[in-house]
N, C-alpha and C positions, 0 to 999 in steps of 0.2 A: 869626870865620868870615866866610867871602865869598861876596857872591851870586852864584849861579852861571847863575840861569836864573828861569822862572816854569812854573808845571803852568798848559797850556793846554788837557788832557783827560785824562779817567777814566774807567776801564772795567771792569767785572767780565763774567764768562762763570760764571755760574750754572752751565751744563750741558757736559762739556766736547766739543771742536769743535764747537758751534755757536754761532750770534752773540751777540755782548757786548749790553752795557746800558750805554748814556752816563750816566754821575755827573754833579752837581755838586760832593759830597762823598760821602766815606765815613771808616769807620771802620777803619782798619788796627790789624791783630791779628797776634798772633804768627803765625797760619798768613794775613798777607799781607790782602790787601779783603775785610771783610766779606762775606760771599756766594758769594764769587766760588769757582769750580770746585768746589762744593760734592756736585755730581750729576753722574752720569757714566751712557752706556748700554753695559748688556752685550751682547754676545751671546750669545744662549741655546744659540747651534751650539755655540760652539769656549769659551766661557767665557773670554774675552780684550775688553778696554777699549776700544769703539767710539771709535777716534779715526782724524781725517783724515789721521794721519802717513801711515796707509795708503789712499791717493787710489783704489785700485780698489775699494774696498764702503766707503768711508766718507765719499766729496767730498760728496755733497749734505747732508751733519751744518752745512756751512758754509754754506749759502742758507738756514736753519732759525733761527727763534728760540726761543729757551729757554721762548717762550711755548708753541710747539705741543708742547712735552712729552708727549704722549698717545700710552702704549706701543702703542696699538692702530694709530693712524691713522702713528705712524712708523716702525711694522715694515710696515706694505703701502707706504708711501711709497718705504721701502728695500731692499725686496724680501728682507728678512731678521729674522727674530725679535729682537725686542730689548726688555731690561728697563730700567724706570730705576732705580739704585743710589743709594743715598747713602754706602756702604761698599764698597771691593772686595773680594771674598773671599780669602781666604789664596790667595798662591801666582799671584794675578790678573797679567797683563802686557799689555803691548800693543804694538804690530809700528810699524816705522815702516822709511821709508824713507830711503836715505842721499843725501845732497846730492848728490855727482857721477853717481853714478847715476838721481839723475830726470834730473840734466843731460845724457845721455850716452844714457840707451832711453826717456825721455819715462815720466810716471806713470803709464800704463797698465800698462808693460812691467816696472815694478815690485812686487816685491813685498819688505814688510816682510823686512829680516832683522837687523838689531841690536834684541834683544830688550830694556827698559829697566823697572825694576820702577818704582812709583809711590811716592810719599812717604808715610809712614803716616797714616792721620785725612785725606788730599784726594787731590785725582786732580789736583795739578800733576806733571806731569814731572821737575822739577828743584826750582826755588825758588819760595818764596811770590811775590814781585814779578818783575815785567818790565818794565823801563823803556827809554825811547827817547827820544832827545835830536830836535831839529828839524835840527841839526848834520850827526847821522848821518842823517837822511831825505834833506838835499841834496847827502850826499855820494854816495850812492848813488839819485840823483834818483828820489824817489816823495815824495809828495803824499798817496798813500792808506794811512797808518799801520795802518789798520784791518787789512790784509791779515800783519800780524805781530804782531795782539793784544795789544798791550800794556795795561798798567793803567796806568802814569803817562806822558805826554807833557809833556818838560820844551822850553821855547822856551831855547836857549841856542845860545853858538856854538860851547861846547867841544864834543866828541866824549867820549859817557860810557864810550868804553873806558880813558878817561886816572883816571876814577875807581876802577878797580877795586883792589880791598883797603881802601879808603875808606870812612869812614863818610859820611855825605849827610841832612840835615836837611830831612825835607820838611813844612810845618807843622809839627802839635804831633810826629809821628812823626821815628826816625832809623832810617834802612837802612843794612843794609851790601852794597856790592856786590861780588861773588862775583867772576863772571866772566864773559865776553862771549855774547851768547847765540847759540847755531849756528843757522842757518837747515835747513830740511828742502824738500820738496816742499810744503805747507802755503800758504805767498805765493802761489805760482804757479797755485792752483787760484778759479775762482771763490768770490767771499766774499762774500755779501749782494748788493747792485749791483754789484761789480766783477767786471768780467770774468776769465777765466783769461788771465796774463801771465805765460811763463816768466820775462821780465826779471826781473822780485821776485826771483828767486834766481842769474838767469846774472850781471847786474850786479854784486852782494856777491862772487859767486865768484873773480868777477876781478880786481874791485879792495879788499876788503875783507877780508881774512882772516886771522884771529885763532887763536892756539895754544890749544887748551882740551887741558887735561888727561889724558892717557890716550887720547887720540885725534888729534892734531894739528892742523894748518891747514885751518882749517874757514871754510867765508862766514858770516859773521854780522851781524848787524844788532840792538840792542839788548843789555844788560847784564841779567844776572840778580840779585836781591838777595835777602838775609833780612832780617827784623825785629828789629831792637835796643832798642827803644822804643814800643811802642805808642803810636798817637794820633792825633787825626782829619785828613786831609786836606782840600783842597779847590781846586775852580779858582780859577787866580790867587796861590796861596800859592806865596811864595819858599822858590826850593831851593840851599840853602847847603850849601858841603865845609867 
């Protein structure tokens, strides 16, 4: 096998859309890091998966840490009843917005319409992992990975879209990477310290765009993976194809 690169950051998101936890290590598990998107909030209106894909009732879930978790002091923050879940109920979804149309009416003018169910047993979207090369950060110049959540930050110079169908050796664990991950409205909204920058997502649209499945040429930025192996990561651990 060949080295491919190094994990130079780790991150779980406890609660989802709102902000991650820096690693030094963890434990990857068949449903992906330990912890991570383990909680999710409802709303108690519409019975639908509090996430930021929907930037008009959910951006400020992204300035928020998993610490202030308290349904009381987040439903008046958010001006909206909200529960926190560790299960979604039968039948649960959640709204998101499409990439050319934040680009095109801005995410206010947006509302959720590709409806997406949830993975059974977590509230990922698609796949356990999310990874991101430093590769594809300079190719699409950003510096602030944070604003596309990933869980492994690998230092290399390939581009991890060249990995997909691949297995990938990260310490003791091995993933396999699926497919490219799309970008939404999400980057472009305020994230912690960072400010709201459309760029996050006009840059990818134009020069980065990838075929996913059933839906076409999409911007995207990061690869998506499952777990083939459990076993512990950590910063600095070499990641081998």
């Amino acid at each position: 096998m060949n080295v491919t690169g190094t994990v130079v950051a780790l991150q779980r998101y406890p609660v989802k859309s709102m902000l991650g936890e820096r690693l030094d290590s963890a434990e990857v598990t068949a449903n992906g890091i330990a912890g991570d998107r383990t909680h999710a909030l409802l709303d108690v209106e519409t019975g639908k998966i509090a996430s930021a894909k929907q930037p008009r009732l959910w951006r400020d879930l992204l300035t928020m840490s998993y610490a202030e978790a308290d349904e009381e002091v987040l439903s008046r923050r958010l001006g909206r009843r909200v529960r926190l879940v560790k299960e979604a109920p039968d039948g649960t979804y959640l709204d998101r917005a499409r990439p050319d149309e934040v680009l095109e009416q801005g995410v206010d003018a947006v509302v959720g319409v590709d409806r997406s169910g949830l993975a059974p047993g977590t509230f990922f979207d698609f796949a356990a992992l999310h990874i991101i090369t430093t590769a594809s950060l300079k190719l699409v110049g950003r510096s602030d990975f944070e604003r596309y959540r990933p869980n492994v930050v690998v230092e290399t110079d390939e581009l991890e879209y060249d990995w997909v169908g691949r297995s990938i050796h990260i310490g003791q664990a091995t993933v396999r990477v699926i497919v490219p991950t799309p970008r939404c409205a999400v980057p472009t909204l305020a994230h912690g310290a960072w400010p709201a920058d459309t760029d996050a997502l006009r840059v990818p649209s134009r020069i980065n765009r990838h075929e996913i499945p059933g839906q076409g040429m999409l911007p995207c930025v990061g690869v998506y993976a499952s777990v083939e192996r459990a076993g512990r990561i950590a910063l600095g651990n070499e990641v081998r194809a």
